[in-house]
FIVEX-456818 format. One record per residue: x, y, z of N, C-alpha, C in turn; residue in one letter. Coordinates in steps of 0.1 Angstrom, whole numbers, padded with zeros to 4 digits, always signed. Layout:
<sites>
XYZXYZXYZa...
</sites>
This chain:
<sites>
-0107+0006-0111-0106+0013-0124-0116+0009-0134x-0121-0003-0137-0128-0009-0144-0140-0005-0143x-0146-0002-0124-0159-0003-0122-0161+0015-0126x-0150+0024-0125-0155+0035-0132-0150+0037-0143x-0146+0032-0152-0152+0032-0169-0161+0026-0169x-0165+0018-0164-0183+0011-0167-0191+0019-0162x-0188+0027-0156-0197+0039-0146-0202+0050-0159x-0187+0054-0164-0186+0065-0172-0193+0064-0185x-0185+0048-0187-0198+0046-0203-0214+0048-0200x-0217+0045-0188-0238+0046-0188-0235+0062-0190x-0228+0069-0182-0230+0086-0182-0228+0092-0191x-0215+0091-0197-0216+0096-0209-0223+0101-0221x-0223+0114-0224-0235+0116-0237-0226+0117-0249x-0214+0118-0251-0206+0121-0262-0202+0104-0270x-0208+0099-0282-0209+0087-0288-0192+0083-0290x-0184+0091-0291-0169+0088-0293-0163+0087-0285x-0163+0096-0274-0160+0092-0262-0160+0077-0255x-0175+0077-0258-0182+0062-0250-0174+0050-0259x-0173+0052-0273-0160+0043-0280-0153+0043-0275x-0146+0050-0273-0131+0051-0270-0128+0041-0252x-0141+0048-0243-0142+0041-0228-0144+0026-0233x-0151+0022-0243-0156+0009-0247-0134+0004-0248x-0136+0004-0258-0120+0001-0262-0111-0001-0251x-0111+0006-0238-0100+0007-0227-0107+0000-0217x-0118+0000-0216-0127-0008-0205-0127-0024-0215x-0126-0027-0226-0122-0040-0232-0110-0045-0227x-0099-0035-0230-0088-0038-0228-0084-0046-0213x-0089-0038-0203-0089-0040-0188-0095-0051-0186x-0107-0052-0194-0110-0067-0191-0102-0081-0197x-0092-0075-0207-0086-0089-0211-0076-0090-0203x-0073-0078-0198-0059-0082-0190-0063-0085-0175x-0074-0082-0166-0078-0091-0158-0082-0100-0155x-0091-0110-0171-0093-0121-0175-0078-0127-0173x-0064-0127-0181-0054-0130-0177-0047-0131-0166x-0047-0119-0158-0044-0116-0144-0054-0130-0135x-0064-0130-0136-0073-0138-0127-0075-0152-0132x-0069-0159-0143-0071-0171-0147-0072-0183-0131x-0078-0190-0135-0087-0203-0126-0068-0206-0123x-0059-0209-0126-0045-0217-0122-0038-0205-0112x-0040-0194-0113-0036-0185-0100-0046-0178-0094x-0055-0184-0094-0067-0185-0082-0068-0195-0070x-0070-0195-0056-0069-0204-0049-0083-0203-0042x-0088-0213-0040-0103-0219-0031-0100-0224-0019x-0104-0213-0009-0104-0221+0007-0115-0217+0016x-0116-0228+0023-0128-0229+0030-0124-0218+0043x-0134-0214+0045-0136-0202+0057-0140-0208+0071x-0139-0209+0078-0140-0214+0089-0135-0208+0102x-0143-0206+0116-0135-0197+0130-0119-0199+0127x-0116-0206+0126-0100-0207+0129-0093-0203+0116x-0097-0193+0105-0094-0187+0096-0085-0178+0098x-0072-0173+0092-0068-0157+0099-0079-0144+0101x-0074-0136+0114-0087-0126+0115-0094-0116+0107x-0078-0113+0103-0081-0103+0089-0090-0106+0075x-0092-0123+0073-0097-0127+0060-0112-0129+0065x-0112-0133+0080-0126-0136+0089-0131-0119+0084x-0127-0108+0090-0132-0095+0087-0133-0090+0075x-0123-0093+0072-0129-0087+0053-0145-0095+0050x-0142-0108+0050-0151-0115+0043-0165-0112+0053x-0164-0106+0067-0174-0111+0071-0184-0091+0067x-0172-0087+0067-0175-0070+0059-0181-0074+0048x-0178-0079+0039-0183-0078+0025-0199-0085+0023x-0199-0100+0031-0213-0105+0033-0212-0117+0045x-0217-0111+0054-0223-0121+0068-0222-0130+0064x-0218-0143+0066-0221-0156+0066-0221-0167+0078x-0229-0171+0075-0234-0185+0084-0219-0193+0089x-0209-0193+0097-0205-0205+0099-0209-0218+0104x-0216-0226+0110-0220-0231+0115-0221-0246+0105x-0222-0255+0112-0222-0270+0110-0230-0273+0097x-0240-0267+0092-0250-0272+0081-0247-0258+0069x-0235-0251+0072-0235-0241+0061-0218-0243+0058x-0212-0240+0049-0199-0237+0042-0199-0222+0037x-0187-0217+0040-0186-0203+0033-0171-0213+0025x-0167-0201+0014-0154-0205+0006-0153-0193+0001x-0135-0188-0002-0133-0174-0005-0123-0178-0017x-0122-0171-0028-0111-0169-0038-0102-0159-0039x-0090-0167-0039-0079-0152-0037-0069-0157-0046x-0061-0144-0051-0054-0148-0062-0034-0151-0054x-0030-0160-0065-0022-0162-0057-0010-0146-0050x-0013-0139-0061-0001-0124-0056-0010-0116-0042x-0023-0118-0042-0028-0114-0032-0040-0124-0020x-0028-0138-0015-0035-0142-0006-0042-0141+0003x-0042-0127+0008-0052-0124+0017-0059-0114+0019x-0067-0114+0003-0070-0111-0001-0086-0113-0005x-0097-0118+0001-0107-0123-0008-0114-0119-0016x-0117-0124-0030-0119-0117-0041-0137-0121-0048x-0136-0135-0041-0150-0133-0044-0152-0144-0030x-0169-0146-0028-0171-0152-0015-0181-0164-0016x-0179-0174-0014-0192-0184-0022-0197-0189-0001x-0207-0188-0007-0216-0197+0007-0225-0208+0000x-0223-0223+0004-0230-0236+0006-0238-0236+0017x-0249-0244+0013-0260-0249+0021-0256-0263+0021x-0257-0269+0036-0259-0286+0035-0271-0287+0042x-0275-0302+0030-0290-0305+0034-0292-0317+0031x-0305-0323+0036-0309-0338+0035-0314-0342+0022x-0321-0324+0016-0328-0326+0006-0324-0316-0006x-0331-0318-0019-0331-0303-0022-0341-0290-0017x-0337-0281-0015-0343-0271-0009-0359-0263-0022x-0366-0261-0016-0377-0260-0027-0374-0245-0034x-0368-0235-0023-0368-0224-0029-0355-0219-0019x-0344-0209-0022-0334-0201-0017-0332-0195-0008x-0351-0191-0005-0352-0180+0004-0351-0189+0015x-0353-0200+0018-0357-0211+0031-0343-0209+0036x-0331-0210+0027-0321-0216+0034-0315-0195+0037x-0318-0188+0034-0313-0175+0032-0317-0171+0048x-0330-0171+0049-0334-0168+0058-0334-0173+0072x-0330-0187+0071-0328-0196+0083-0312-0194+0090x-0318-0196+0105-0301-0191+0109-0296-0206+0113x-0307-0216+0113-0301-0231+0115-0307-0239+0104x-0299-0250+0097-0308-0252+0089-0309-0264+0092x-0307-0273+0106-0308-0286+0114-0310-0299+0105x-0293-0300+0097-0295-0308+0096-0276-0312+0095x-0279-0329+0100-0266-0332+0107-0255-0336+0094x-0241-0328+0099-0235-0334+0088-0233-0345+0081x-0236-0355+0092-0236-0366+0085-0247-0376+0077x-0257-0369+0078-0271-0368+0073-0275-0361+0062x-0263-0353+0056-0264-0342+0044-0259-0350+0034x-0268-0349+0024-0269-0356+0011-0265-0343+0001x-0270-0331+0002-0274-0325-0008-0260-0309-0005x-0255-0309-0014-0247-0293-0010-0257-0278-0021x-0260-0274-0018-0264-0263-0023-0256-0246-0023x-0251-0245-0035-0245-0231-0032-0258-0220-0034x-0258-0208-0025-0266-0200-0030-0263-0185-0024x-0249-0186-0023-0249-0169-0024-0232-0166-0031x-0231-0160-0043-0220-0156-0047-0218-0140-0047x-0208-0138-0042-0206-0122-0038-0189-0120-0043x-0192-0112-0050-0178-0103-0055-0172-0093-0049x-0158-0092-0045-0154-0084-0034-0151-0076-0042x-0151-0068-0055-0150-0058-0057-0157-0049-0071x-0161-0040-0075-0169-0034-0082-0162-0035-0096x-0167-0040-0109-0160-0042-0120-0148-0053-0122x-0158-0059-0117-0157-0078-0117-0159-0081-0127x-0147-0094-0134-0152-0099-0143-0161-0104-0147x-0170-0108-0137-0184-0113-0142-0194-0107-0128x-0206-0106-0132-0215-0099-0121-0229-0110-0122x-0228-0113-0105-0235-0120-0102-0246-0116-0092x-0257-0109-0091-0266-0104-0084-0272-0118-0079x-0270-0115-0062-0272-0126-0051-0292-0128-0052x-0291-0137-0047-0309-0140-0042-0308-0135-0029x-0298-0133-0023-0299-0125-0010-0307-0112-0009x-0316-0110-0001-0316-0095-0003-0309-0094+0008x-0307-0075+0005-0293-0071+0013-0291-0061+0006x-0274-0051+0010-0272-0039+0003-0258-0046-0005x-0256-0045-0013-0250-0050-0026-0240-0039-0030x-0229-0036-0035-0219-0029-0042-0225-0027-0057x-0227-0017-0061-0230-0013-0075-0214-0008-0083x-0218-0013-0098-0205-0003-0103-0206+0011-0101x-0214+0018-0095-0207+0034-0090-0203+0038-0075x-0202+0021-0073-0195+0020-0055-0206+0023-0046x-0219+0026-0050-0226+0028-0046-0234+0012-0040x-0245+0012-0034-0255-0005-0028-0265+0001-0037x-0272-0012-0036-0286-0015-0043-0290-0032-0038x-0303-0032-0035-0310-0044-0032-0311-0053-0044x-0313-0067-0041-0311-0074-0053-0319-0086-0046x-0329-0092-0054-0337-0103-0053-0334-0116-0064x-0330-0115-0069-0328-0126-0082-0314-0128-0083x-0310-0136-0094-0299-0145-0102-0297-0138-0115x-0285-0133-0114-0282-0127-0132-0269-0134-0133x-0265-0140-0143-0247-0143-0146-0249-0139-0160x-0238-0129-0160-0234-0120-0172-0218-0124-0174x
</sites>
């Protein structure tokens, strides 16, 4: 609902209208802000032995690496456990990484767990359109837009 009032405000040509969308598309975000507070949110690691249904969603929404030198982690709210709501992937490494695209584009990044000094997050993905906060990945890739629509994305925005 949120990602089309944010749709509707760019479209819109009537200036009162677009108030009024402003006002109700505010509103939705304070009651989501509420709804989604950090104490009824839960963080779990993703892993093969995950249920299948949360392995599919998440692996629908953005591919991820499981494998020994990467971490995926999913957020779900407590009324809808199985549910993922947003999707974080970690890099483990010996070092810091010089640039994103190294670890983005590598399908191994050979280095042993117990030899990893350094955790690096670098892909945050929102499982659904008119998200409380919008984070355009360094991944490229096809992305969810607020008009439910993809779009490619190269950089870092936190709004």
């Amino acid at each position: 609902m949120r990602a089309h009032l944010l749709y509707l405000m760019k479209t819109e040509s009537d200036k009162s209208i677009v108030a009024a969308l402003h006002r109700l598309e505010r509103s939705a975000h304070e009651l989501l802000v509420l709804w989604f507070c950090q104490s009824n949110m839960k963080l779990e690691r993703l892993t093969w032995q995950s249920p299948g249904d949360i392995l599919q969603k998440t692996q629908k929404l953005d591919p991820s690496k499981l494998c020994d030198d990467c971490r995926c982690f999913y957020f779900s709210h407590e009324a809808m456990p199985r549910e993922p709501l947003v999707i974080v992937h970690v890099a483990l490494l010996n070092e810091i990484a010089n640039n994103v695209q190294s670890i983005v584009e590598c399908d191994h990044l050979d280095c042993a767990e117990d030899e990893c000094s350094t955790a690096i997050y670098y892909s945050i993905t929102s499982a659904e359109p008119g998200r409380l906060f919008r984070i355009e990945r360094y991944r490229s890739g096809q992305h969810a837009n607020q008009e439910g629509g993809y779009k490619t994305t190269k950089r870092v925005a936190v709004n």
